[in-house]
Every structure is written in C-alpha cells, then in structure tokens.
N, C-alpha and C positions, 0 to 999 in steps of 0.2 A: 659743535658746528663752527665753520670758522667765519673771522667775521670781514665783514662786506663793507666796500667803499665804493664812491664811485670811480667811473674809470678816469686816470691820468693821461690815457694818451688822445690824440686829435679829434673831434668832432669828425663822422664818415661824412660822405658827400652824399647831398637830398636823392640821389637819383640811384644811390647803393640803400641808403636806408627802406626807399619804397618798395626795393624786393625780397630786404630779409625781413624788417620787422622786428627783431627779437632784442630782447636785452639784453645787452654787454654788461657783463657784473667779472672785475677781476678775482682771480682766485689763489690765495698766499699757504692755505691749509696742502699738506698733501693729499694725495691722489684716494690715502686708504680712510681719509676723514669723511668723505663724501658721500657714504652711506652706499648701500647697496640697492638695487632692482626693485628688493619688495619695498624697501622706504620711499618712492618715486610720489611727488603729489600727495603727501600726509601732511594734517594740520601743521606746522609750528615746525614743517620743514621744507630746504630748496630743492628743486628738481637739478642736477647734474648736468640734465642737456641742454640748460642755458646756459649754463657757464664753458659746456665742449662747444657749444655750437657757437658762441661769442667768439673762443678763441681763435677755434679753425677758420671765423670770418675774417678775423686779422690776421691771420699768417698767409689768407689764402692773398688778401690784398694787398700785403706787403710786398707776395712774390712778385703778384702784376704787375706794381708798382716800377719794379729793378727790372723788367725783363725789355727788350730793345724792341722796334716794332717789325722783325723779322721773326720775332718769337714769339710777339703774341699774333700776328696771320698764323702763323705754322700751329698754331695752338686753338687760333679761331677756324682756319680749317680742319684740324682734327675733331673737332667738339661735331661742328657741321658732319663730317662724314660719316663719324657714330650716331647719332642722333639719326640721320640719312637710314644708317643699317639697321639701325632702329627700327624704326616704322616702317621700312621694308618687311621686317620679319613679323612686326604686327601685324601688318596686312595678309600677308602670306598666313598667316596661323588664321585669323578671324574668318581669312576668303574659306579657309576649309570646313568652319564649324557652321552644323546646324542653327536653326532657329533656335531651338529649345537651351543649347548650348550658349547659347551666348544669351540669354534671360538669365541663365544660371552664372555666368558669369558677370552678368550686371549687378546681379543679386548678389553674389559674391564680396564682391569690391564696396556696396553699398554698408552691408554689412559691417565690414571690416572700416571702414569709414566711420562710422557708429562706433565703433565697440575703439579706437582711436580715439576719438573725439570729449569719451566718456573719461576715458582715465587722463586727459592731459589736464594741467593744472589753467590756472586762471587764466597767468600771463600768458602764455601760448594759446589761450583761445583767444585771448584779446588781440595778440599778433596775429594769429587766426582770421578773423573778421576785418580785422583790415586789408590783410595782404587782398582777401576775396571783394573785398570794396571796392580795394583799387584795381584788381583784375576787371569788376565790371566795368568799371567805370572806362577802363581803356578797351574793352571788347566794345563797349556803348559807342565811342568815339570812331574805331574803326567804322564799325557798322552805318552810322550815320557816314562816315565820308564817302561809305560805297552808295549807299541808297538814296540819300536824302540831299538837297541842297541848301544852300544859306538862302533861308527866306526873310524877306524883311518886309516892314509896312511901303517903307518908301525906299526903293532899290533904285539906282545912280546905275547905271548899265554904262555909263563912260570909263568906272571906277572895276567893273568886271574884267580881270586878267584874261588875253584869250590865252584857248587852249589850243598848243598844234601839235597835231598826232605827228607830225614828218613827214616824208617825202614816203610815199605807195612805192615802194622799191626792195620791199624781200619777199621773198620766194617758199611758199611753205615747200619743205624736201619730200614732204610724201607725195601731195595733189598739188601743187605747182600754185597752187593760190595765190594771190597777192593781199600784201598787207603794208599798213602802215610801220615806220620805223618804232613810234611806243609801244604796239601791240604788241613785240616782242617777248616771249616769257623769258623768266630766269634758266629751264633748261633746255631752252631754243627749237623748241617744238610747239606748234601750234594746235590748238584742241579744238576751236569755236569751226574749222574750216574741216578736215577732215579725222579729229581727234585722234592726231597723234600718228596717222598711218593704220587705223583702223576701219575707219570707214574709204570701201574704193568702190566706186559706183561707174556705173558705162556714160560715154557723151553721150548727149541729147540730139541727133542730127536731125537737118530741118531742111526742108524743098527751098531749092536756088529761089525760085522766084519768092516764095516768101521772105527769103532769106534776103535779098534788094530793096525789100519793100520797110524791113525793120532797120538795115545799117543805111538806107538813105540814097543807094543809088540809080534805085526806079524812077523815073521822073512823078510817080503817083503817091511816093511815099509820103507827101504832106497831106494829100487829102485822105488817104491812106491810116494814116496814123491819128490825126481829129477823129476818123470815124469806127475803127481796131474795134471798139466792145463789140459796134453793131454790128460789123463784120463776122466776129468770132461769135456773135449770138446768132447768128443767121445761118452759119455751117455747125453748131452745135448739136450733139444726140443729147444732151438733155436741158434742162432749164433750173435755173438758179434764180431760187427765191431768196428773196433778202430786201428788208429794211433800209434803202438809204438815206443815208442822215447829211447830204453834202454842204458845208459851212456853207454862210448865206456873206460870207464878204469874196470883195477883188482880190484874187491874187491867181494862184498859179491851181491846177485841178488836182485835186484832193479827195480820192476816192473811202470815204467812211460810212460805215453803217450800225444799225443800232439791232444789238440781238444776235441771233444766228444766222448761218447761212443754210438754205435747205437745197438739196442736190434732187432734181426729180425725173423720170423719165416715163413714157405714156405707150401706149400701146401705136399699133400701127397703122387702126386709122380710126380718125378720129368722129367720133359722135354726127348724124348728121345735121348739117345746118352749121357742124363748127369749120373755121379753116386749120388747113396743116403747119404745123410748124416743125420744129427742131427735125426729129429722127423720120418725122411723116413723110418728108419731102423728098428723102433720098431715095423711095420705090417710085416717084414720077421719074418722067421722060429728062433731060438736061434744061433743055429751054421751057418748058414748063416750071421746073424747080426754079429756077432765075427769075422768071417772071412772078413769080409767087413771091418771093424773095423780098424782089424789088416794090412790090405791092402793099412791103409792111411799113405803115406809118415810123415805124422804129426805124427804119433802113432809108430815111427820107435823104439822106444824105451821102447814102452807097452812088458808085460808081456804077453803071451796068459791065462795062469792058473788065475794071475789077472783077466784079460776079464771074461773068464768064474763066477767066484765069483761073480764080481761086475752085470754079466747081471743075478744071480741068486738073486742079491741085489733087482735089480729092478725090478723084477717082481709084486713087492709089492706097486712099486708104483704108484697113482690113474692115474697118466695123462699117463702111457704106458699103463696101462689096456683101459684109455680109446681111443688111438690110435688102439688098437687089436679092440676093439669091434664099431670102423668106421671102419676096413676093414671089419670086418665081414658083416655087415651092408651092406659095399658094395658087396663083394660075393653074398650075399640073393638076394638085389635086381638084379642083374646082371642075375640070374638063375629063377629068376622070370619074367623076363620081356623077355628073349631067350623064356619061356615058354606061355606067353601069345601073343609077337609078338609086342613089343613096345617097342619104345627106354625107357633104365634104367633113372629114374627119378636121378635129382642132391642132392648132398647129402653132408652136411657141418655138420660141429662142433661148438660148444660154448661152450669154456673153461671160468665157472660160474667165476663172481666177489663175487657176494652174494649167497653161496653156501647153507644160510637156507632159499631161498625161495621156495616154494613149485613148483617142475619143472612140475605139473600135467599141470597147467595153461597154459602151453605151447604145448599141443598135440602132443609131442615128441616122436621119437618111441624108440628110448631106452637111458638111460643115466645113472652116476652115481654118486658119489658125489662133482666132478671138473668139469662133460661137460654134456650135453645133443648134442643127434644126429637128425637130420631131415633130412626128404624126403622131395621133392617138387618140383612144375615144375619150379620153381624159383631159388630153395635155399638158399633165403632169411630168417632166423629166427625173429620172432618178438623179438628179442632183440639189444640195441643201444649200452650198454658199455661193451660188453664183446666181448673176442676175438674170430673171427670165424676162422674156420681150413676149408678149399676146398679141394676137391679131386684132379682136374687138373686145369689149370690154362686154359682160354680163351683168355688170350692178349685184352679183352677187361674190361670186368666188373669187373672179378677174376683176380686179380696181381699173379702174381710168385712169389714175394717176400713181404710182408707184415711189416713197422714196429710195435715193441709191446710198448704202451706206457708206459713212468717211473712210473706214476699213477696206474697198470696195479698190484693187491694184486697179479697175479701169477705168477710175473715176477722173480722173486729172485730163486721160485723152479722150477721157466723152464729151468732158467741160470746155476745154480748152484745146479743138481741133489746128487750131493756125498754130500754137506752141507745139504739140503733137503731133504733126500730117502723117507719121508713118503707123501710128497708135500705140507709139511706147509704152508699159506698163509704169505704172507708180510704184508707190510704198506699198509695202506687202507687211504680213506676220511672217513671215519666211523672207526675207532679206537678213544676212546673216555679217557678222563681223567678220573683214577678213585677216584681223591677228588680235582676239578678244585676251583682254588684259585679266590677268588674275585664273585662279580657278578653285573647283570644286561646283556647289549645286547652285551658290550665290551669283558666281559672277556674270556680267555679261556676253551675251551671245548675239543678240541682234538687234540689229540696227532700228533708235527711235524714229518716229516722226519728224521729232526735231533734228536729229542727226542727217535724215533724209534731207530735210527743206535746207539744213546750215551747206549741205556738202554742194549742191544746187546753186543756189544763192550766194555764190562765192564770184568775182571777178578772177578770170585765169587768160591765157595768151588766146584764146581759141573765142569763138563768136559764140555766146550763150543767148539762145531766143527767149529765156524766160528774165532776162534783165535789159532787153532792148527790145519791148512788145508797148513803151512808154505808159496811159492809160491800162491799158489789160495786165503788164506785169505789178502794176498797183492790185489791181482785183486778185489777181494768183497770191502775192502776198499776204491778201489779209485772209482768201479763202485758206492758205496754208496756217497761218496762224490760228485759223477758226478751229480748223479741224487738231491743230497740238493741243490746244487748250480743251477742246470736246474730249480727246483721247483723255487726257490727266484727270478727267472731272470725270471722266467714266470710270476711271480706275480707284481713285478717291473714292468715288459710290462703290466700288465692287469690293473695295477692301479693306474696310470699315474697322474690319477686327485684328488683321494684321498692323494697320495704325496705330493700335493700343489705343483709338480716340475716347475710349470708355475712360481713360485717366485724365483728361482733361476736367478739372475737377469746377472749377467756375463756369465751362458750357453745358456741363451737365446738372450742374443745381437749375441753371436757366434752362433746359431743357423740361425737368422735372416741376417748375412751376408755370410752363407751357402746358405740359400734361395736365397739370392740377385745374388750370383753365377750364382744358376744353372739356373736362367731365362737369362743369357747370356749362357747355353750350357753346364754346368758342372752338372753334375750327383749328384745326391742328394737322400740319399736313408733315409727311417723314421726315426724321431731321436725321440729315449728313452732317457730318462736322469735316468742316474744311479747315485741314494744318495751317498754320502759321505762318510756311515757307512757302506755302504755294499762290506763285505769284499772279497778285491781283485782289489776294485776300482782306475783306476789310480787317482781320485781325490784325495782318502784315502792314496797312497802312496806320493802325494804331497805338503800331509798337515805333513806328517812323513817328510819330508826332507825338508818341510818350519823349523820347530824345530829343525832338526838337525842343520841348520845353524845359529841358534839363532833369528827368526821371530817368534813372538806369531802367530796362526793360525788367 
C-alpha cells in the first residue's frame, strides 16, 4: 500500500467543508497499487473513493476558482435548469404510478440504502452522520423560520424590525387578484389566489340595493352595518349554532368562537305554542313576516323601512319562492282532500344539489330551479343527498330540527342570504379543475374547500360582497375555515390506513397502554391519529417548541 501524508495544499473553506465531509488523503502510489473492488473496507486497508473523491473535490474547486463570474451564472444556471428537468420528470414518472408501486419503490431505495450503508467503511459513515446532522439541523432552522417566531421572556417591541410586504400593486395573470409586491414567487405565478390558472370560479353578483348598503352609499349603511348579523339572521333559511367566545376587552369587534359551528334547518311550521323563525316566516303574508321580524328581541336594533327593502330583495330569491309554493302545495292539497273526504297526503321538499338534472324523472308535482315538492302517503322522495324540508314534525320519523351538512352546495346561500340574494350554489364534490396539473389516477381533479374559499376571498378590481359585509364577512370567514378544517378531519378519520398511521410507532405504544387500561375499567374511546402536518396539531406544535429549545425534530 502506499503511504499517506497529510495533505500540503490550503486549508478548504468552513462552508465547502460542511457539504463534503470526507477526508482528503493525497496519493503518490499509482493507480494499479490501489487495490481492487473486492479489497473495498477490509481490515488493514484504505478504501479508493477517499482518495478519488478528495481529489475530484480539488480539481472541481480549483476550476471554480479560475472561472470569471459570466461562467459561473452560465454554469449556475445550467445546474438550475437540469436539476429543473429533473424533478420534472420525477414527477411526471411518480404522477403515473400506482399506490403499491411506489411502497415498492420506497422499499426499494430503503433497501438499497441499507445494503450501502453496510459495506461503507468507518470514515464515510462518520462523514456520513455528520453531513446528515448538519442537514437537520439546517432543515430545523428553515422550518423554525417559517412556523415559529423569536420568543423571549422580556421582548422590547421597539427593537422588532417592521416587516413591509410593498405596495398591493401586481396582478395575478390568471384571476386578476391582487397582491402585495413580497408575495411574489420565484416563477411569477401565484398559487394561494387561484393556483396557478387552475382554479376559475364565476363572480358572485349581488342586488343594487344590497349592494349601497355594503360600499357605503345608502344613507342607512351605518345603522346598517352595526346591525348586518341580525339582519342576515333574520332573512336566513337556517340557523347557526355556535359557541361564542367574544374577548372581554375594548377594542375593535372580533368575532370568535369556541367548538364548532352547527348548520340547522326546521320544518315548516313550527310546534304549537312556539314562534316562527328562519325558513317559517317566508309562507306568511309580507307585512306579517316584517312584523314578526321586528318582534325579535335579537333584531332590537333593525330598522323597519330596512325590513321592508330587504324582504322586497328577497322576493327574487329561488329558495323563498320555493318555500311559498310548498305552502301553496299545501293549501291545494288541504282543500282537496276536505273535498273528497280523506286525510291531506304528506308533503316534503328537496332542496336540489345537482340542480341540472332533469326533475321530470322524479314525478314531482311542482318544482323549480333549487327544490322540487312531493305528495305521498309516505313522504319520502326518491332522493339520497339532498336536503328534505317537512311540513310538521312527528317526533318519530320527521325530526324538528334537522342538521344541513358542510358538504351541502346550498348551504352558504341558506346561511348567508344578503351575500347570496340570487341563491348561488357553493363548493360542491363536483367543482372541477379547470387545467388540473399532472396526470394519471393520483393527480388532482377538483377543486378543495380551501381552494374554493382562497379563490373567493381574494381582493380583485370588481365589488366582492363577501369582503365588504364588515361584521358578517367575519362570521363567513371563520364559518369557511370551520367547515376546511371539519373536511380534513373527516378525511384523516376516513383514511386511517392509507396514512400508514399504524407506523407511527411511539402513538401507538401509547395507544396500546390506553388499551391495556381500559380492560382494568378506564374508558377508551377510538383513537384517530392525527399527522404531524396537519395544521393545528398538538404534535405539530411540539415539534415548534422542540426547535425552539434547540433539539433537531
């Protein structure tokens, strides 16, 4: 073997050394002294590709050294563009493989990982473990600078840099959005607004008069807008339960709550002895519905001339017309069945999901573009996902109170009738991408929840009533955030086995000594394991406060 010195030439620089790691050992023997392939990592000898990989790191940094800085762009963009066609083609290949396919290629790489690891010699694992030290430790640092801030016991907020996003002055090129000048990405597409030219959604149009009453040029719009919930709870078809939590200091109104939000809807009329509310109100007369209205201690602070306006708003819209034509429905039958000598057949509502299907198929006696109505000795409609409306309630079969689920495309214009006066549809399962990136059986196809609410909730050139309803677009906000995060947590629960969460191997020892419990008598209720990444996780908050204290995750 030949023998070894250390090296003569210059100490590298700390910031070259932290990405190779390896030992530079110079080498004076020839090429044929070096042993061959099967001598690689034997006792009482050197491995070869310390000594190639020492030297190619100085020849490579010598070149960069001499080369001028038109050579190394030209050289730092080409790295870039490969690396680019790279992961292009990574993705393109992964987009096309199965599930199973890509376990088996996990598996693969793992593998071969191992069976690596095993024949390298010492030094290269000890270069090994560091190089991967220092990799956490800078994935640690990243991650802390996106998630977490600098906390201190005694923090000096004089001494806090501000931060400015720039002047609101670029234009997303797909959906016209606006954005600040930092928001910018590196390849000048914007994803958080309409992802890219992928999501394209229809405007939200709103009644002239509503529409003075939210940009400020109604003379009514200050008392107007103080009093926006109880207005919109007043013309509302259903009721929103929820928890609120409103801070107990001065400052500005701040609409928060604790829990969930529950979405409900009632039959159409109500128990005797109780009064009408929400959907009840719209089979009275006009001036009755007003006066009702105005009679609720909640609406202490409604305008009447308001009232009247707003109940001339709604006449236009499709789910009050078709509340009036179930009572009618019911009148008819009522005076028909006095007339023939037979109890009035039962008679329910189906507020449509999919409003282009043809409602003939249904044998419906009358309907219109959000609901069909049926008779029958049942009242049962041959339909599964869409919402049914009852006349009275039974205490048996027929609930009082019904909830409407988050999934539910008319849930937003049942809620939030003054945002909605024409009864626009929401988020749907069937809202579709319109230029879904990637393909094969993986990629996406339709449009999230949160995709829905970001593309919405954008500031653009045109009047958006769900960002200038003051008060209420608070409430829409957080009920939109309620229902992202109920979706994701329903999915999490529904997909337990696709997670792989059975390998999370310290949840499930604590799982298993939860079990071990409750067969001595302690109560044990299903356990979901909620990922790491999903935000709001106390795992995810205690992998932020392992970094704060200075532990790599």
């Amino acid at each position: 073997m030949g023998r070894r010195k250390k090296s003569s030439r210059p100490p590298i620089p700390s910031d070259h050394n932290d990405n190779i790691g390896v030992e530079i050992i110079d080498n004076e023997e020839p090429s044929s002294s070096r042993g061959t392939n099967s001598q690689r990592d034997l006792p009482g000898q050197e491995n070869p590709n310390q000594i190639c990989l020492g030297n190619l790191y100085h020849k490579t940094l010598k070149r960069r050294r001499g080369e001028s800085e038109d050579q190394a762009q030209k050289r730092r963009d080409a790295d870039k563009k490969r690396k680019a066609t790279n992961n292009e083609q990574k993705k393109k290949s992964r987009a096309k493989e199965s599930v199973e396919e890509a376990r088996l290629r996990k598996a693969a790489r793992n593998r071969n990982d191992r069976e690596a690891r095993a024949r390298e010699s010492e030094a290269l694992k000890q270069s090994r473990l560091i190089r991967e030290k220092q990799c956490r430790g800078r994935r640690a640092n990243m991650q802390l600078s996106r998630e977490t801030a600098l906390i201190s016991i005694e923090l000096d907020e004089n001494v806090v840099p501000e931060h400015y996003c720039g002047d609101m002055n670029l234009t997303c090129t797909h959906c016209k959005a606006k954005h600040f000048v930092n928001e910018l990405p590196r390849d000048g597409s914007f994803t958080v607004c309409c992802n890219k030219g992928s999501v394209q959604l229809p405007r939200i149009e709103t009644d002239r008069y509503v529409k003075s009453l939210l940009d400020g040029t109604d003379p009514d719009s200050k008392v107007f807008m103080e009093n926006i919930r109880s207005y919109n709870c007043a013309f509302g078809f259903v009721s929103v339960g929820v928890n609120l939590n409103m801070p107990a200091c001065i400052g500005p109104y701040c609409f928060r709550i604790h829990g969930q939000m529950y979405h409900r809807t009632s039959t159409v009329h109500p128990d005797e002895g109780e009064k009408r509310s929400f959907s009840q109100l719209y089979i009275l007369d006009e001036e009755l519905a007003i006066a009702e209205r105005l009679a609720d201690p909640a609406n202490s602070g409604c305008k009447s001339h308001i009232m009247e306006k707003l109940t001339t708003v709604m006449r236009s819209n499709p789910f009050a017309a078709a509340y009036k034509m179930m009572h009618e429905v019911e009148e008819t039958e009522v005076l028909m069945a006095e007339r023939d000598g037979r109890n009035p057949p039962k008679i329910s509502m189906a507020l449509l999901q999919n409003r282009k299907q043809d409602k003939r198929r249904y044998n419906a006696q009358r309907c219109n573009e959000v609901a069909v109505i049926f008779t029958s000795s049942d009242g049962e409609p041959p339909l599964d996902r869409d919402l049914r409306i009852h006349l009275k309630t039974d205490n048996v079969s027929i609930p009082k109170m019904q909830q409407v689920s988050i999934l539910h495309k008319n849930l937003d214009a049942l809620c939030y009738p003054l945002l909605f006066p024409n009864g626009e549809q929401g988020w749907g399962e069937d809202v579709m991408l319109s230029n879904p990136r990637g393909t094969g059986e993986r990629a996406r196809k339709r449009v999230t929840l949160k995709m829905y609410y970001s593309f919405y909730l954008q500031i653009r050139d045109y009047f958006n009533p769900m960002l200038s309803a003051g008060r209420l677009t608070q409430q829409y906000v957080v009920d939109a955030y309620v229902k992202a995060e109920a979706n994701d947590l329903n999915y999490i629960r529904s997909h337990q086995k696709e997670l792989r969460c059975d390998s999370y191997s310290n949840v499930w020892s604590h799982y298993v000594n939860e079990e071990s419990a409750s067969n001595q008598g302690a109560p044990v209720g299903k356990k979901i394991i909620l990922p790491s990444s999903f935000s709001g996780s106390p795992r995810k908050y205690a992998g932020a406060l392992s970094r704060c204290n200075g532990n790599s995750p």
